[in-house]
C-alpha positions as CSV (number, residue, x, y, z in Angstrom):
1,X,0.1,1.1,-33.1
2,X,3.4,3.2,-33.6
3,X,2.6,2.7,-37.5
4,X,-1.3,4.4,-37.3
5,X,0.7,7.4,-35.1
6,X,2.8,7.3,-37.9
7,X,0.6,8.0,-40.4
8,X,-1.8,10.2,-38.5
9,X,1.3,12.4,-37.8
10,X,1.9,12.6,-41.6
11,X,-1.5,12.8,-43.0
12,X,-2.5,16.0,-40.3
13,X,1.3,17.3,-40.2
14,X,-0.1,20.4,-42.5
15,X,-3.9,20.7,-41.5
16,X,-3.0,20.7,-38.2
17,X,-0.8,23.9,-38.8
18,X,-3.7,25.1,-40.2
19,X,-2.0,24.5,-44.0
20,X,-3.6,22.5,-46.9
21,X,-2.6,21.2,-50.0
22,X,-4.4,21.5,-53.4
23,X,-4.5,20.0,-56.5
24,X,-5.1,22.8,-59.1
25,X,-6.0,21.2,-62.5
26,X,-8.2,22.3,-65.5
27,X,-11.8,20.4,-67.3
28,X,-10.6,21.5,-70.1
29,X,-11.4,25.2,-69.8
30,X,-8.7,28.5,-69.1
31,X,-10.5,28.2,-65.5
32,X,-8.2,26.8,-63.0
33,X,-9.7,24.7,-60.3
34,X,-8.5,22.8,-57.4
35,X,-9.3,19.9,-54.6
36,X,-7.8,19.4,-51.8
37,X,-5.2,16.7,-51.5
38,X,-6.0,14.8,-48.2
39,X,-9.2,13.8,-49.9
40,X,-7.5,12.3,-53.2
41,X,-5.8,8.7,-53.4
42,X,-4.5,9.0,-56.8
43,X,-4.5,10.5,-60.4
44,X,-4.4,8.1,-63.1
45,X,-4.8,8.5,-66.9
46,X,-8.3,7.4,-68.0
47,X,-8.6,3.8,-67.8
48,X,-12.0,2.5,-70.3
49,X,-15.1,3.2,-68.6
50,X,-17.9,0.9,-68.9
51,X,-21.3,2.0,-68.7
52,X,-24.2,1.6,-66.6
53,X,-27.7,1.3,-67.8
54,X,-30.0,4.3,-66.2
55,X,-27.5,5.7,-64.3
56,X,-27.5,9.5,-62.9
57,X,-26.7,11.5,-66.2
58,X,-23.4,12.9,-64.5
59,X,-22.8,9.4,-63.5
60,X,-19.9,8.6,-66.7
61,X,-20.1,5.1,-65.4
62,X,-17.8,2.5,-63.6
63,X,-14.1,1.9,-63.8
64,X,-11.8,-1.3,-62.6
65,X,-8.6,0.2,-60.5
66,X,-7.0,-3.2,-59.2
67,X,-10.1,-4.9,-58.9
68,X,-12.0,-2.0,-57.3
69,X,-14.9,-1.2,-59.2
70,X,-15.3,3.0,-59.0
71,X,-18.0,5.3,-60.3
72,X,-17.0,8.0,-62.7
73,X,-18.2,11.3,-62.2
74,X,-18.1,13.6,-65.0
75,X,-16.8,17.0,-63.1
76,X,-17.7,19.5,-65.8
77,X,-21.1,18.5,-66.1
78,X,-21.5,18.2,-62.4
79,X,-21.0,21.7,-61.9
80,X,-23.2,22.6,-64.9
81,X,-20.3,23.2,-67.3
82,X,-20.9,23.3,-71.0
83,X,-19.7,20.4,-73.0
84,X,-16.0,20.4,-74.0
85,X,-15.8,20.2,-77.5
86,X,-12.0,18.5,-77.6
87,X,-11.9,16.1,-74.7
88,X,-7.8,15.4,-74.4
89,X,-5.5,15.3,-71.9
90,X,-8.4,14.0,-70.0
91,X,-7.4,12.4,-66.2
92,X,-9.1,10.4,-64.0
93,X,-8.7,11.9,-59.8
94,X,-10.2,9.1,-57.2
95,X,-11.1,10.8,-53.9
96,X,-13.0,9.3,-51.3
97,X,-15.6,11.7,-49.1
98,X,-17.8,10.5,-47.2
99,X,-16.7,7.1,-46.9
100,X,-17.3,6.8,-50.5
101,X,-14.4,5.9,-53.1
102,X,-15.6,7.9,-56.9
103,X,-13.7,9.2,-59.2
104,X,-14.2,12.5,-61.2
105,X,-13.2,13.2,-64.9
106,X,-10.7,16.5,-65.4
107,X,-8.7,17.5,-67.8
108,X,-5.2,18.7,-67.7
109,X,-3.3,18.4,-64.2
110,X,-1.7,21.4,-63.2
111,X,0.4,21.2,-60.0
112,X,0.0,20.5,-55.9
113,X,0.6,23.6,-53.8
114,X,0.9,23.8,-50.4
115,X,-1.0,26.8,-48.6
116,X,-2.4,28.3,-45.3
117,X,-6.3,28.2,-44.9
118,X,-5.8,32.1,-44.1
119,X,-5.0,32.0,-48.1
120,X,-8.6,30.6,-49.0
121,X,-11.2,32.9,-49.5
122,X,-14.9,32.1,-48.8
123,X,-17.1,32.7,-52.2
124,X,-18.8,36.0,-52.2
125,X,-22.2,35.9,-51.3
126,X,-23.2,37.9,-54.6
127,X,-23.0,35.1,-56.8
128,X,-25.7,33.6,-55.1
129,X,-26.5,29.7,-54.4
130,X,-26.6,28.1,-57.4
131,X,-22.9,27.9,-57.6
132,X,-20.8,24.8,-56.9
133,X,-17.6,26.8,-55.0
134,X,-16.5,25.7,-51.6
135,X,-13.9,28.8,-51.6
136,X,-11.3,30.3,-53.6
137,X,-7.6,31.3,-53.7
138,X,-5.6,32.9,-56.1
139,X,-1.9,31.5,-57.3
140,X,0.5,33.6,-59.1
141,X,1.9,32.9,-63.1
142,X,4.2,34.6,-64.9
143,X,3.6,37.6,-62.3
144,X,0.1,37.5,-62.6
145,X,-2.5,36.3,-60.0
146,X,-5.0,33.8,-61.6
147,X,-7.9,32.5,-59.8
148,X,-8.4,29.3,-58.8
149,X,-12.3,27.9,-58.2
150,X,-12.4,25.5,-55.3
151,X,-15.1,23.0,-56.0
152,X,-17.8,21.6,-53.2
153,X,-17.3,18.2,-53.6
154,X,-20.1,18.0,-51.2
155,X,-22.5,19.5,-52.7
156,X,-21.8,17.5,-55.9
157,X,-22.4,14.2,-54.3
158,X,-25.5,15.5,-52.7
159,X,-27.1,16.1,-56.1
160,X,-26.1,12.5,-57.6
161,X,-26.6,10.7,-53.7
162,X,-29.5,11.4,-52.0
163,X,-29.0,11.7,-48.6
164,X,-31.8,10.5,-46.3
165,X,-32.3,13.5,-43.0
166,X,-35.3,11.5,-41.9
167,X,-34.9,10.5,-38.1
168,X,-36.9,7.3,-37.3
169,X,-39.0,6.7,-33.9
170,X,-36.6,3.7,-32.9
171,X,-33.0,5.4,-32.6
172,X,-34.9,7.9,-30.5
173,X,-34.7,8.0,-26.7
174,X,-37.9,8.5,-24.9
175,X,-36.7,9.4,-21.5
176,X,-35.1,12.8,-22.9
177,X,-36.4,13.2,-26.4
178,X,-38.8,16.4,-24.4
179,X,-35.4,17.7,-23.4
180,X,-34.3,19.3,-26.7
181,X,-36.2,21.7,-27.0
182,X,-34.2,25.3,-27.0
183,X,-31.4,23.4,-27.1
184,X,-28.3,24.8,-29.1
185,X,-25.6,24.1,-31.1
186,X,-23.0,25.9,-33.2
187,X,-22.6,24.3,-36.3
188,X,-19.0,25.6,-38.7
189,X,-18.7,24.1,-42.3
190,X,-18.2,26.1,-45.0
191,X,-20.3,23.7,-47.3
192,X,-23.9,24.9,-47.2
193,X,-24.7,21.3,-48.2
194,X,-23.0,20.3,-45.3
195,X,-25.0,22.9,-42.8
196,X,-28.7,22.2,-44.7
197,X,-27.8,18.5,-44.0
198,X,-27.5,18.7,-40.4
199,X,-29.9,21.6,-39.4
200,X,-32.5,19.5,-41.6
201,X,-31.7,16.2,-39.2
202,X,-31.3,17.8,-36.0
203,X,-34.3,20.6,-36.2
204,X,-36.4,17.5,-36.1
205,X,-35.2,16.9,-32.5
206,X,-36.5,20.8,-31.7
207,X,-32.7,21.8,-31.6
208,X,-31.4,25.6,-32.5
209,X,-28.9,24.9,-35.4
210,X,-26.7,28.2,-35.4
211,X,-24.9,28.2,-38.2
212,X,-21.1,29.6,-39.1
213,X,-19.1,29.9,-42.8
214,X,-15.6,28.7,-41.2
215,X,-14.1,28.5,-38.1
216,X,-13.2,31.8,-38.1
217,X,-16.7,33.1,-37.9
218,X,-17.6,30.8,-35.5
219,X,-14.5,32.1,-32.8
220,X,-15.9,35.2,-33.3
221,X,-19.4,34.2,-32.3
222,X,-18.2,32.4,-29.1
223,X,-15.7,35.1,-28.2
224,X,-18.5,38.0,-28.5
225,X,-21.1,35.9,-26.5
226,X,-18.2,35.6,-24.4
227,X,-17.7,39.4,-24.1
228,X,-20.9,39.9,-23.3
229,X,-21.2,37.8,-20.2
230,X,-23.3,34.8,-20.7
231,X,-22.2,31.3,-20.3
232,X,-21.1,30.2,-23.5
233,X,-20.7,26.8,-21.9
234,X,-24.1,26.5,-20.5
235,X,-25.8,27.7,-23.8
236,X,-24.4,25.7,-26.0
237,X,-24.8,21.6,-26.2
238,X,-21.9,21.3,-28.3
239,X,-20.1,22.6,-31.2
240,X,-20.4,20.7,-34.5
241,X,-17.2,21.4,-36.9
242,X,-15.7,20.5,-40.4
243,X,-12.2,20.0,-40.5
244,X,-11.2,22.1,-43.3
245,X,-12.6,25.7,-44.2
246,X,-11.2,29.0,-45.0
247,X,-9.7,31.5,-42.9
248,X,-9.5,29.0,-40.1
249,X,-9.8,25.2,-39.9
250,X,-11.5,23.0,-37.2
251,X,-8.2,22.4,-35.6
252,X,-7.3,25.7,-34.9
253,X,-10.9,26.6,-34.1
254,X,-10.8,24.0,-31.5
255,X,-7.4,24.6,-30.2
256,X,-8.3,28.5,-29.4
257,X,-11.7,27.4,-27.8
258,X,-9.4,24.8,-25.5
259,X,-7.2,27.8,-24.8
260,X,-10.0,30.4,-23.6
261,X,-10.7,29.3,-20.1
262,X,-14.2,31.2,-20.7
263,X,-15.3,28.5,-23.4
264,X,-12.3,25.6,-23.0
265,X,-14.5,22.6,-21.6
266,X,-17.3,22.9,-24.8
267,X,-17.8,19.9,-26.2
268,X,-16.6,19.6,-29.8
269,X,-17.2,16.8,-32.2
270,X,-15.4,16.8,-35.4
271,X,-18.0,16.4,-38.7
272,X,-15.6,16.0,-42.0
273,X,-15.9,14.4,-45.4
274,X,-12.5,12.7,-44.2
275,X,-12.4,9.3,-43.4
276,X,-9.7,6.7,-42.5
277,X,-8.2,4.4,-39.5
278,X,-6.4,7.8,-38.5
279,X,-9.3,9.9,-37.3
280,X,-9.9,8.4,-33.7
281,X,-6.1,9.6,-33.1
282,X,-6.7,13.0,-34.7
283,X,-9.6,13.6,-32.3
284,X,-7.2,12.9,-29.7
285,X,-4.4,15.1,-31.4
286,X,-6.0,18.1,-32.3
287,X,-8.7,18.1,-28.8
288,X,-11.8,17.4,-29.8
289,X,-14.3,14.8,-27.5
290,X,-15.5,12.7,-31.0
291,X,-15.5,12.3,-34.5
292,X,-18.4,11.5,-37.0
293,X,-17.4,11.1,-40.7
294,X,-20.4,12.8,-42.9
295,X,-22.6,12.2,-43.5
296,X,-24.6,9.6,-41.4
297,X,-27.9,11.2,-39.5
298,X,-28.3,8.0,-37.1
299,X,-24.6,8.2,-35.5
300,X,-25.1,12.1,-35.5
301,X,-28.3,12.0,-33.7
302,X,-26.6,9.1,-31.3
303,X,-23.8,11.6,-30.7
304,X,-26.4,14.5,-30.0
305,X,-28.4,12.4,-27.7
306,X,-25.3,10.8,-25.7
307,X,-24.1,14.6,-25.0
308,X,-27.6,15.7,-24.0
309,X,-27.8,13.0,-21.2
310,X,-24.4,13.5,-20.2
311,X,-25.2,17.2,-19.6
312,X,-28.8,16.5,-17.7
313,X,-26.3,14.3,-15.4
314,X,-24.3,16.4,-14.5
315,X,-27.3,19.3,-13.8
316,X,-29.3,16.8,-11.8
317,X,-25.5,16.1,-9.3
């Protein structure tokens, strides 16, 4: 046990702080972009790919890393890149999201920085939606600020994956599936693949999905309902939030809401890409009442249901 505190104090020592590391690297463009670190396992030069008959065109094929057998995603075409012309210094990075292990095809690697979420700036909204940009940040060369192009590594998988929303009769439960109705919850991710994916689950149930960008928007939301009079804690059924997201992460969103005695009891569930034997100890760490790795509609509508009746307990005492 003092070896999985170990590692959970290691692995959330900066998002905790609200601080995040990124890997900045180039597909073989002047662009800089980046991914964030807790979600890679390794960089390794490009092994041989083999291909696979039929597969998604962004779908490169499969690679063997000590015996593990890992789809290649080619990252440029994925976001709807031209074709390079010179493919060199080309790298492969394995993440894993989602409880998923892929790889993605860059080019050259750049550097790791280490920076505060206050640093990472939500897209504008002018560019529209077609745009595969979880946020972006700027870094400094040469004493020059360049741009760097965070990519939405959800959204990505979500156009190669398809993820099924449908909710089937038989994980529903009858005795309170008429109590949803009006219900509410506050949802903060700052992938709108991420948001679509949950309101298009959970509207089935009859629930109000409100949405927020990052956790920052979705403070203020509470706060102001707060300032207003009405019982933040009686409207809402819980509060659904990513880990990581500009301007402020799901730990410090939930560590203000635990420290507003207007809003601290709301039940908070923790919905990230992250995955690992660490995460039930970072729900205790950081204060939240459970964690669901995305994206999986069955546990999330088991978590939904399980607060529901917990709450229609404690109205009918």
């Amino acid at each position: 046990m003092s070896g999985v505190l170990a590692s959970v104090d290691k692995r959330t020592q900066l998002v905790g702080e609200n601080r995040l590391e990124l890997l900045l690297f180039y597909l073989h463009s002047r662009h800089l972009f980046a991914l964030n670190v807790f979600k890679v396992k390794e960089v390794v030069k490009l092994p041989h790919i083999s291909k696979i008959p039929h597969a998604h065109p962004k779908v490169s094929g499969v690679v063997d890393i000590r015996g593990e057998s890992i789809p290649v995603i080619d990252l440029r075409k994925a976001i709807n890149m031209p074709e390079a012309k010179h493919i060199e210094d080309t790298n492969l990075v394995i993440t894993e999201y989602n409880r998923t292990v892929q790889g993605f095809l860059i080019g050259k690697v750049d550097q790791i920085i280490n920076m505060t979420w206050s640093d990472i700036m939500p897209p504008p909204t002018a560019i529209g939606k077609n745009h595969y940009l979880t946020a972006l940040t700027k870094v400094k060369r040469d004493g020059q600020e360049h741009l760097v192009e965070i990519i939405d590594v959800e959204k990505v998988l979500a156009e190669i994956v398809e993820y099924e929303v449908h909710i089937s009769e038989d994980i529903l439960d009858k005795s309170i599936v008429n109590e949803f109705a009006g219900r509410k919850i506050l949802h903060a991710d700052d992938s709108p693949t991420a948001r679509k994916q949950v309101s298009d689950t959970l509207s089935q149930l009859g629930i109000e999905i409100i949405p927020a960008r990052n956790g920052l928007e979705a403070l203020e939301m509470l706060k102001g309902w707060a300032d207003q009079g009405r019982d933040v804690e009686k409207e809402l059924l819980m509060v659904i939030t990513d880990a990581e997201m500009p301007a402020m992460d799901g730990y410090r969103l939930t560590h203000e809401i635990r420290n507003d005695s207007r809003m601290k009891n709301l039940h908070i569930v923790l919905n990230t890409s992250l995955s690992g034997s660490f995460n039930q100890a970072l729900v205790e760490k950081v204060g939240c009442n459970a964690f669901l790795s995305k994206f999986q509609p069955i546990l999330l509508v088991e978590e939904v249901q399980a607060r529901l009746k917990a709450v229609l307990e404690q109205d009918s005492q």
